[in-house]
C-alpha positions as CSV (number, residue, x, y, z in Angstrom):
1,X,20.2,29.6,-20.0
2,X,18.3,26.6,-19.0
3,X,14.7,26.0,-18.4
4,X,14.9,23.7,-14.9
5,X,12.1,21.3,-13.6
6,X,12.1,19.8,-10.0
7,X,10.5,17.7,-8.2
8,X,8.9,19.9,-5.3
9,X,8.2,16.4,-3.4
10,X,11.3,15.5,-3.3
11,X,13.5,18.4,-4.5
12,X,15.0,16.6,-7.5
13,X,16.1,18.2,-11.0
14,X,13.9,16.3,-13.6
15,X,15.0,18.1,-16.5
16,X,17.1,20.9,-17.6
17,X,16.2,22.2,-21.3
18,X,18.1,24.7,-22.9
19,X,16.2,27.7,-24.7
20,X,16.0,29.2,-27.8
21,X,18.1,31.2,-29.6
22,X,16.2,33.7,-31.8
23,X,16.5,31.9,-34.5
24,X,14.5,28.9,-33.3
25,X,11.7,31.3,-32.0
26,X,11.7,33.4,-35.5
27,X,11.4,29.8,-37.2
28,X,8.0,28.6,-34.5
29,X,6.5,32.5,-35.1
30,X,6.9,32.3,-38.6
31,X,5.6,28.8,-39.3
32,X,2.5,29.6,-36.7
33,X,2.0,32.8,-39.1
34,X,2.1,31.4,-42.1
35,X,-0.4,27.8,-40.8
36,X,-2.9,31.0,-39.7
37,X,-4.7,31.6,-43.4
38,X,-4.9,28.0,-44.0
39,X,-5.7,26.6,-40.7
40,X,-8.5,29.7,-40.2
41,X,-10.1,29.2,-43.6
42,X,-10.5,25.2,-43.1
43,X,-13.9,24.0,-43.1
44,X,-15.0,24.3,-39.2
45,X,-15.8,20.5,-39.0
46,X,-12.3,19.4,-39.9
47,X,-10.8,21.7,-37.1
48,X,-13.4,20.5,-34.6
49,X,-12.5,16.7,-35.6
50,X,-9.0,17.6,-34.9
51,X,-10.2,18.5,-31.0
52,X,-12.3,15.5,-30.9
53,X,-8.5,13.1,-31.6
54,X,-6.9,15.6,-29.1
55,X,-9.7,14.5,-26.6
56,X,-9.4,10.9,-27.2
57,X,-5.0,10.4,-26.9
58,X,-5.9,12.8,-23.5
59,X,-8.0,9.8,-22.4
60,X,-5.4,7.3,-23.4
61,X,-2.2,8.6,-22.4
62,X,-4.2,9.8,-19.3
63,X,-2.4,8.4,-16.3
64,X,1.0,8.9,-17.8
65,X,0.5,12.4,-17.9
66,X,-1.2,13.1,-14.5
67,X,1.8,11.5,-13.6
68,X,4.3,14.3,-15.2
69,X,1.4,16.6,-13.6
70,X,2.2,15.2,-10.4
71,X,6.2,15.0,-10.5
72,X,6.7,18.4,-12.1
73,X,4.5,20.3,-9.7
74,X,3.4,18.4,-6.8
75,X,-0.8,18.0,-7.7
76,X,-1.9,15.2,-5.5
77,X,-2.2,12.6,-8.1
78,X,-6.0,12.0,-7.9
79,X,-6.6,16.0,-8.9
80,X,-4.0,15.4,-11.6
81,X,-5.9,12.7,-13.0
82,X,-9.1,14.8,-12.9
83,X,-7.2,17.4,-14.7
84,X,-6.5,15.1,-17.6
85,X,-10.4,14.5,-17.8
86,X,-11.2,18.0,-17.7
87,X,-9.0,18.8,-20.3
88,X,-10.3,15.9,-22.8
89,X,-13.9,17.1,-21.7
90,X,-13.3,20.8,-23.3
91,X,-12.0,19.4,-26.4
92,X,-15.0,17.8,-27.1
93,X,-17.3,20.9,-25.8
94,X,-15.8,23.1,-28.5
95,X,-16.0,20.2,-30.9
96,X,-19.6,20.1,-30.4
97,X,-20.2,23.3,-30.2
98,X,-17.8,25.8,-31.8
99,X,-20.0,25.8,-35.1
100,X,-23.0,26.8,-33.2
101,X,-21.2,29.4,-32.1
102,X,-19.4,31.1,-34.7
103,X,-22.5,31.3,-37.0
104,X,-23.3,34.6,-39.2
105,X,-25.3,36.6,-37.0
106,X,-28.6,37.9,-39.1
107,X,-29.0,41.4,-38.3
108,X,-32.3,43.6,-39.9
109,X,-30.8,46.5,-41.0
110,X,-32.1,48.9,-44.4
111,X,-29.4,46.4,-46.3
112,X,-30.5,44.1,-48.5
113,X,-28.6,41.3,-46.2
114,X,-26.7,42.3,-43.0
115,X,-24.8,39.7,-40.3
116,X,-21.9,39.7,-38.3
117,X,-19.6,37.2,-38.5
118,X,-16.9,35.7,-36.7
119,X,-13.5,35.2,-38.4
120,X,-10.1,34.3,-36.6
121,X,-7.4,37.0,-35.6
122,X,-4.3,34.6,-36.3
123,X,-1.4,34.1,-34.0
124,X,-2.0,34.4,-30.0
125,X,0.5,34.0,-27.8
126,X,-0.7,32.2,-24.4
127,X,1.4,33.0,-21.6
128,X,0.2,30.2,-19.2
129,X,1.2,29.5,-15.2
130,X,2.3,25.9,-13.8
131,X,-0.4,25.7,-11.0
132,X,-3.3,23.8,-13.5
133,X,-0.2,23.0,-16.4
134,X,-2.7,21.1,-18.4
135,X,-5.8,23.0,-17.7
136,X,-4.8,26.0,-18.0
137,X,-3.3,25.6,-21.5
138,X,-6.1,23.8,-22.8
139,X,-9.0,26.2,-21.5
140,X,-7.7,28.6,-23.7
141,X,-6.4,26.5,-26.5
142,X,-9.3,24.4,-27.4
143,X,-11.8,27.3,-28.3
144,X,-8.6,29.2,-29.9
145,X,-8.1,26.9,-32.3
146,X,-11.6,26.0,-33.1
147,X,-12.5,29.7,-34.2
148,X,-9.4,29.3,-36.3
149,X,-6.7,30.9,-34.2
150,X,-2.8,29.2,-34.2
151,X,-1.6,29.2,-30.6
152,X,2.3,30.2,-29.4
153,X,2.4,28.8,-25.8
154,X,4.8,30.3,-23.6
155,X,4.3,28.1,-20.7
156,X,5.9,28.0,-17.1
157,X,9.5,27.4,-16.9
158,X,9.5,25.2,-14.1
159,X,6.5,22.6,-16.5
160,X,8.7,22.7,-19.1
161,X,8.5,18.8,-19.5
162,X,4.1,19.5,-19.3
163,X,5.1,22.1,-21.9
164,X,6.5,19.1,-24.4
165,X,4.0,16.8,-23.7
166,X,1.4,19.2,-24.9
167,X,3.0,19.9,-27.8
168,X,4.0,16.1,-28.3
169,X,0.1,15.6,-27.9
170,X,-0.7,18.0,-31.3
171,X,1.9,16.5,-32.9
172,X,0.5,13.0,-32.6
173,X,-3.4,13.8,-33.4
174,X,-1.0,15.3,-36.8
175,X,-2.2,19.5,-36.2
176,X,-0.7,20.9,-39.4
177,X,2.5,22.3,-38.5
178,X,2.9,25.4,-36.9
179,X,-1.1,25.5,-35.3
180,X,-0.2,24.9,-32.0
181,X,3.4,25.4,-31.1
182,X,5.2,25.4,-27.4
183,X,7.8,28.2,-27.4
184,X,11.2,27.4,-25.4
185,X,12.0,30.6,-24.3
186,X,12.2,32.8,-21.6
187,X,10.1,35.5,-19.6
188,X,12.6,38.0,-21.2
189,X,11.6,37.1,-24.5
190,X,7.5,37.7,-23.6
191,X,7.6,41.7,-24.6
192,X,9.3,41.3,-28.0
193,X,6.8,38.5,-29.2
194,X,4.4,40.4,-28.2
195,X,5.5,43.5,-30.3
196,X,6.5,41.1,-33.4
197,X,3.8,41.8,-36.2
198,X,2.7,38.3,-36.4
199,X,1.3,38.1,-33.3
200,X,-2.2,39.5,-33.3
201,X,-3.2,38.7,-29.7
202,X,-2.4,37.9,-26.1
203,X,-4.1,35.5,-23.3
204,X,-2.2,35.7,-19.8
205,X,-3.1,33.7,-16.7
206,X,-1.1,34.6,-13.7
207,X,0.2,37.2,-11.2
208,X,-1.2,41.2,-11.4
209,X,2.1,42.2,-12.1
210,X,2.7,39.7,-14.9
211,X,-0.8,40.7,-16.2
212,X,0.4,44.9,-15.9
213,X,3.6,44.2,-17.7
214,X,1.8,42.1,-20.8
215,X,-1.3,44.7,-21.0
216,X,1.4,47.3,-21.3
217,X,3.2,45.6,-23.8
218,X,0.2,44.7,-25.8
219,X,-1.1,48.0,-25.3
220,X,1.7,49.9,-26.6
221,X,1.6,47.5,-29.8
222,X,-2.8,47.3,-30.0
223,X,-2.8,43.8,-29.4
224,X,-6.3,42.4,-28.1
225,X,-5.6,41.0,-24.6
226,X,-7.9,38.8,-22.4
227,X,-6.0,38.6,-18.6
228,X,-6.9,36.1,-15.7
229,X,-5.0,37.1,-12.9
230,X,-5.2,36.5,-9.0
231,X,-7.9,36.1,-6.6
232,X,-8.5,36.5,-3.4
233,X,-12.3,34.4,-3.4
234,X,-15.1,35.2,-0.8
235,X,-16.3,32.2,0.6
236,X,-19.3,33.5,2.7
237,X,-21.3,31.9,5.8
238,X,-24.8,33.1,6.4
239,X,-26.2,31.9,9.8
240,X,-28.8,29.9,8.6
241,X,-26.1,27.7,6.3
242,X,-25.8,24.3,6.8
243,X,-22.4,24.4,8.6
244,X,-21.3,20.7,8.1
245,X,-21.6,20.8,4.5
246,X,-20.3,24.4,4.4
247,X,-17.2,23.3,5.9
248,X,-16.8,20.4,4.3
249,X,-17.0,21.8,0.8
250,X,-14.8,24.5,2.1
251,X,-11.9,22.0,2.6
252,X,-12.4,21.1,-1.0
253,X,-12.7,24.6,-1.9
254,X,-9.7,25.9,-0.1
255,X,-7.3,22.9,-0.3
256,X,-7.5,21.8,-3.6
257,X,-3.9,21.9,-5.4
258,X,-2.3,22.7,-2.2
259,X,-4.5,25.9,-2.2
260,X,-2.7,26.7,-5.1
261,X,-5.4,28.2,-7.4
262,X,-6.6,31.4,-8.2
263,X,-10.5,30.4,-8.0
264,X,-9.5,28.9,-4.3
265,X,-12.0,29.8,-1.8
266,X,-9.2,32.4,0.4
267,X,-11.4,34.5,2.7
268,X,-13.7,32.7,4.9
269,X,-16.4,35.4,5.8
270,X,-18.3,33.9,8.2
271,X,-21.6,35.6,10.7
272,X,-20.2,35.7,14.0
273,X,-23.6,33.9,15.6
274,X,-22.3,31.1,13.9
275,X,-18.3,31.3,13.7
276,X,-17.6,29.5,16.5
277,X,-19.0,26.9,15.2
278,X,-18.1,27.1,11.5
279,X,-14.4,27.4,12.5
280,X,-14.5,23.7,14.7
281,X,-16.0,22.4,12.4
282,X,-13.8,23.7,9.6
283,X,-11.0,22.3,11.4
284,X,-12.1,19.0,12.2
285,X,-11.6,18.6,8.2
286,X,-8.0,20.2,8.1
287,X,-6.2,18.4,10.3
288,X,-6.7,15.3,8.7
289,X,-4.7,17.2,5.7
290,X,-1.6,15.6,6.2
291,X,0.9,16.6,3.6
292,X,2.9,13.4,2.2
293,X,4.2,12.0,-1.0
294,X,1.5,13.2,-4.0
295,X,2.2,10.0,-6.1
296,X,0.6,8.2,-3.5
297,X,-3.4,7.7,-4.1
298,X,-4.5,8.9,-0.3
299,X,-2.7,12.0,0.1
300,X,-4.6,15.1,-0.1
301,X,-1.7,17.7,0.3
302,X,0.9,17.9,-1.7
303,X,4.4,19.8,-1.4
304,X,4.1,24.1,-2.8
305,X,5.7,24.1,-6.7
306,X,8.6,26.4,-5.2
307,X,10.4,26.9,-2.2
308,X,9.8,30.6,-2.7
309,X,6.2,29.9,-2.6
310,X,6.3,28.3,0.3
311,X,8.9,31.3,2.3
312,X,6.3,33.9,0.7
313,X,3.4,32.1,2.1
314,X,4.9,31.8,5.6
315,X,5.7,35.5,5.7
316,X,2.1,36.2,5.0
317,X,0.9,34.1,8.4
318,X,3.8,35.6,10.7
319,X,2.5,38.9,9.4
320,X,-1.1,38.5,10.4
321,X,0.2,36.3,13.3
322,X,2.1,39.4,14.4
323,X,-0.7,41.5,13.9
324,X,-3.1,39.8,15.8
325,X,-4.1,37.0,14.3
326,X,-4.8,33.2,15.7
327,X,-3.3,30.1,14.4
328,X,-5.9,27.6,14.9
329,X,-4.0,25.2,13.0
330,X,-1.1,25.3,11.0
331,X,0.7,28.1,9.8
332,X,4.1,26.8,9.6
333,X,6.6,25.2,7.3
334,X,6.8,21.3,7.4
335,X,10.7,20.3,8.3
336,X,12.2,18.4,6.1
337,X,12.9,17.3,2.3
338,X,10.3,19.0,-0.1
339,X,8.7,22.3,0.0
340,X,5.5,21.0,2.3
341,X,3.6,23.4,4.4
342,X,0.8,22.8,7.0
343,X,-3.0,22.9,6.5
344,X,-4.0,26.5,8.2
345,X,-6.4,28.1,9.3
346,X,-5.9,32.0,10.7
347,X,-8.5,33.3,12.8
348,X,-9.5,37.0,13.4
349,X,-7.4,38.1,10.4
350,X,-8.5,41.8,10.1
351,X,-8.1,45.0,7.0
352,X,-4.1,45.5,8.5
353,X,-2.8,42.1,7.5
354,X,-1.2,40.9,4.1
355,X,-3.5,38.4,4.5
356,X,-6.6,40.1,4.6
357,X,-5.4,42.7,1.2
358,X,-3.4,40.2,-1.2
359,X,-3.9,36.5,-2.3
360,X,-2.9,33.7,-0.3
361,X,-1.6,31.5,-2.1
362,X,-1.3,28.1,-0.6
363,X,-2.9,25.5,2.3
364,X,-3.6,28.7,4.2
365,X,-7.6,29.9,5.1
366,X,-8.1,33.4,6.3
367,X,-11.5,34.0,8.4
368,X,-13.2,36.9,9.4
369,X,-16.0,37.8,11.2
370,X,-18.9,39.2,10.2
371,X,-21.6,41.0,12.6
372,X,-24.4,40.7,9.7
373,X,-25.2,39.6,6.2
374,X,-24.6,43.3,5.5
375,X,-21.3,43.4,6.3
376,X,-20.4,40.3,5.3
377,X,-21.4,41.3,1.7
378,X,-18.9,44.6,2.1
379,X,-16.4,42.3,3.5
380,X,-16.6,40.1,1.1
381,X,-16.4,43.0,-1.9
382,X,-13.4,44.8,0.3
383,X,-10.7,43.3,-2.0
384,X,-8.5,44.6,-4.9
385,X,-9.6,41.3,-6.8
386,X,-12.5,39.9,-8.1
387,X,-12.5,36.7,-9.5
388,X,-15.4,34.1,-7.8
389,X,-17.2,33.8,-4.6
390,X,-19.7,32.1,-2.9
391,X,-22.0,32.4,-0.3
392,X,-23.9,29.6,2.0
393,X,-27.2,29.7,2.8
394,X,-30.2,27.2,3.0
395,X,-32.8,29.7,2.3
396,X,-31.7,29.9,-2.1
397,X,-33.4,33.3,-2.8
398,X,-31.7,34.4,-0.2
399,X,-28.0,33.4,-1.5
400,X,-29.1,34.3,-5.4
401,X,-29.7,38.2,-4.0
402,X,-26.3,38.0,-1.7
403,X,-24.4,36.4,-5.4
404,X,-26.0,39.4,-7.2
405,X,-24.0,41.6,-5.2
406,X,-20.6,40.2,-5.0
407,X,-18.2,42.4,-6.8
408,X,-16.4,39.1,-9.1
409,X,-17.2,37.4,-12.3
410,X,-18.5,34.5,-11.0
411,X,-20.7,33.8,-8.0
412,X,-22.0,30.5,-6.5
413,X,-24.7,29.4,-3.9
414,X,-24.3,26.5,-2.4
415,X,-21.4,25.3,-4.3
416,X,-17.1,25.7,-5.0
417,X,-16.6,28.1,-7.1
418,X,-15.1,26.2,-10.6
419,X,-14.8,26.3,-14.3
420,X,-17.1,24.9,-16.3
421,X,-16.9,25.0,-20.5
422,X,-20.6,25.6,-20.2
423,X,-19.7,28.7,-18.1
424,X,-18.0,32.1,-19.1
425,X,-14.9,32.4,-16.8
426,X,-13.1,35.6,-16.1
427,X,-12.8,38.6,-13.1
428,X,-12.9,42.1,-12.9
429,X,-10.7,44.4,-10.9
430,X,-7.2,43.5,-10.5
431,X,-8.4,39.9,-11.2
432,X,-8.3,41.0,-14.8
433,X,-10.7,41.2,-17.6
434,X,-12.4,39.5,-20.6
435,X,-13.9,35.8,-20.4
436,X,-12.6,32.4,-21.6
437,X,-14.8,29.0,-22.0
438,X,-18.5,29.1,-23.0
439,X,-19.5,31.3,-26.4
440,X,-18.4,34.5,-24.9
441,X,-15.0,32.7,-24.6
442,X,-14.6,31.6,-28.2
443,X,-15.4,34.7,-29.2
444,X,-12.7,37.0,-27.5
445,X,-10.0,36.0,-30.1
446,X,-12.2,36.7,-33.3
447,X,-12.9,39.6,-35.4
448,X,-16.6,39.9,-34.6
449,X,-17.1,41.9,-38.3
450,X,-19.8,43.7,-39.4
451,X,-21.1,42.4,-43.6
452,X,-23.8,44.6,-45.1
453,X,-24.3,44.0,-48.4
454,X,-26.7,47.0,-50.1
C-alpha cells in the first residue's frame, strides 16, 4: 500500500510513499520509548533551546515549506505562509514559558513539605488531519515535548510529503533520536499503536467518528486522550452590530483555507431586523472569492484537498436547496481541472437540513434567522458541536453576557474565532474534550503527582 499525495489544484500525483511494514513501526515505537526517560529527565532549558532552533529553521526554510503547504493541499499560499509563522511563533511560546509552567506546585498541607509536580507520561501518539498540516502538528508538538513527552505522528495520508518535512525539520535542529518521529503507516495500523504498551497517550484532531473510534481504542487500553474534533461555529449578528465590519470579518472567518477548518465561522445567525442587510453586504465580499491557482499571491480560494470533499460538500447544499433553502451565491461545483468549488452563501437554511445539524466543511455559509437575541443564543447553542463562536455587537457588555452563554470552548466578541498559544483551545460536546496551547495545554500530557513528604 502506498501513501498518495496530489495536487488538488491541478490533480497531479506528487508522491507516492510506500508504508511500513511492522517492523519499521516496532523499530520508530521502540526508539521513541526508549529516548522517553532520557529526553523527560533533561534539564528543562536544554529541551526549550531545542524549540527555540526548531523556531528559527521554520523562519528560514519558511517559503519553501508554505510552498509544499500549498501544493499538497491547496492553502492559498499567503495563509500558508502565515501558517509557517504561527508555527515558529509556538515554538518559542513554550520555549519561554514551559518552565514557568511546569513548576512544583507548593501546597499547605499537615506535611512537612507538600507540591505537585508535573512529570512527562512518555510516548503520545498524535493522530493529526491535512487541513492546518503544519499547525496542527506543531500546536500539539511543541508543549509535548517541552513537558518532556516523545511524539509518534501519524499524520494525514494525503500530506505525507508535510509529514517528512516535519520530521526532516527535528532531524536538522539534531532532536535525539526517536523524540519526535513521523510514523509511515496507515489508518489501520492507529488501534494497535494505540494498544502497544509503549504508548502512554493519544491526541486526535479530526472527524467525530475518527475521534469515537480512537477514544474507544484508548479507552479499552486506559490511555489518556485529549480529542479536537469538528465544529459547526456560531457566528452571531446582534442588531446593533456594525454590519460592514461584521461581514467583512465574516469573509475571513468563513473562507479562510477554503472554509476548510474546524474553528471556521459555519452558521451565520443573524436578527432578522438586520438580515437583509447583513446578507448584501456579506455577499458583496464573496463574490469577489474567485477560486484560482493557490500558488499565485492574489487568490483567496483555493481548490477542496479531495474530490470527495468537494461531492460531500455539494450534497450538503442540494440538500438544504431541496429543502428550502436559497442560493444567494454559489453552491455549486466549479467545472473543470481541480477540485474548486464556489464561494456560497445559503439563505433560510432551517433545523431539517444537513446543513443546519452537521459541519460544513468548505466555501459554504449557512444563515439563519433569528427573531431576537434570545433565540439567536438557542440557535446558536442548537448544535451537536461545540467548538467556538462569536457574537457581534457594538454595545461590549452586551456581547461578553451573550459569550457567557454559548455552549463551546471558546467565545469571541468582536473578533474570528482563532488559536492563540496564550489561549487554551479545545470544545465540548461532540467537538471533543480536553485543551491544547496555553498552561492548561502543556499540562494535559503530564502526570500532575501529588509529593508529600512527612
Amino acid at each position: 500500500m502506498n501513501l498518495k499525495s496530489v495536487n488538488p489544484a491541478t490533480e497531479e500525483v506528487l508522491d507516492e510513499t510506500e508504508v511500513w511494514d511492522d517492523t519499521e513501526l516496532d523499530r520508530a515505537l521502540q526508539q521513541a520509548a526508549q529516548a522517553a526517560p532520557c529526553w523527560g529527565t533533561l534539564v528543562i532549558e536544554e529541551r526549550c533551546n531545542k524549540l527555540r532552533g526548531l523556531a528559527t529553521l521554520l523562519r528560514e526554510r519558511r517559503d519553501k515549506l508554505a510552498l509544499l503547504i500549498t501544493t499538497e493541499m491547496g492553502k492559498p499560499i499567503k495563509e500558508s505562509r502565515a501558517e509557517i509563522d504561527k508555527c515558529a511563533w509556538v515554538c518559542d511560546y513554550y520555549a519561554d514559558h514551559a518552565a514557568d509552567y511546569l513548576i512544583n506546585e507548593p501546597v499547605e498541607t499537615d506535611a512537612c513539605k507538600s507540591y505537585v509536580k508535573f512529570q512527562p507520561l512518555g510516548p503520545v501518539l498524535a493522530i493529526m488531519p491535512w487541513n492546518f498540516p503544519f499547525w496542527q502538528v506543531f500546536r500539539f508538538t511543541a508543549p509535548a515535548l517541552a513537558a518532556g513527552n516523545t511524539v509518534l505522528l501519524k499524520h494525514a495520508s494525503n500530506v505525507t510529503l508535510c509529514a517528512l518535512a516535519i520530521q526532516d525539520a527535528f532531524d536538522t535542529v539534531d532532536f535525539p533520536p526517536g523524540v519526535f518521529n513521523a510514523l509511515l503507516v496507515s489508518t489501520k495500523k492507529v488501534a494497535p499503536i494505540i494498544k502497544d504498551a509503549r504508548v502512554r497517550a493519544v491526541t486526535l484532531t479530526g472527524s467525530v467518528a475518527a475521534g469515537r473510534a480512537v477514544a474507544k481504542a484508548a479507552g479499552e487500553n486506559l490511555k489518556k486522550t485529549v480529542l479536537e474534533l469538528g465544529g459547526s461555529d456560531a457566528f452571531v449578528v446582534l442588531a446593533d452590530a456594525d454590519l460592514e465590519e461584521a461581514a467583512r470579518i465574516a469573509v475571513a472567518s468563513r473562507f479562510q483555507s477554503t472554509g476548510q477548518s474546524c474553528i471556521a465561522a459555519k452558521r451565520f445567525i443573524v436578527e432578522q431586523s438586520v438580515a437583509d442587510d447583513f446578507v448584501s453586504l456579506f455577499k458583496d465580499w464573496v463574490v469577489s472569492l474567485k477560486p484560482g491557482d493557490p500558488q499565485n499571491e492574489d487568490t483567496k480560494l483555493g481548490p477542496m484537498a479531495r474530490a470527495k470533499l468537494r461531492d460531500d460538500l455539494h450534497e450538503q447544499m442540494k440538500d438544504a436547496l431541496g429543502k428550502g433553502a436559497t442560493a444567494v451565491v454559489g453552491c455549486a461545483p466549479v467545472e473543470g481541472t481541480g477540485y474548486y468549488y464556489a464561494a456560497s452563501i445559503l439563505d433560510g437554511v432551517k433545523p431539517n437540513m444537513r446543513a443546519y445539524r452537521e459541519e460544513v466543511f468548505g466555501p459554504a455559509a449557512a444563515i439563519l434567522r433569528a427573531r431576537d437575541e434570545e433565540e439567536a443564543l438557542i440557535l446558536a447553542n442548537d448544535s451537536p458541536f461545540g467548538l467556538g463562536g462569536s457574537v457581534w455587537t457594538q454595545d461590549r457588555a452586551r456581547g461578553e453576557r451573550f459569550a457567557t452563554r454559548m455552549a463551546c470552548g471558546s467565545a469571541f466578541v468582536n473578533q474570528l474565532v482563532k488559536s492563540d498559544p496564550r489561549v487554551p483551545f479545545g470544545g465540548i460536546k461532540d467537538s471533543g474534550y480536553g485543551r491544547e496551547l496555553s498552561y492548561h495545554g502543556i499540562r494535559e500530557f503530564t502526570n500532575i503527582k501529588t509529593v508529600w513528604i512527612g
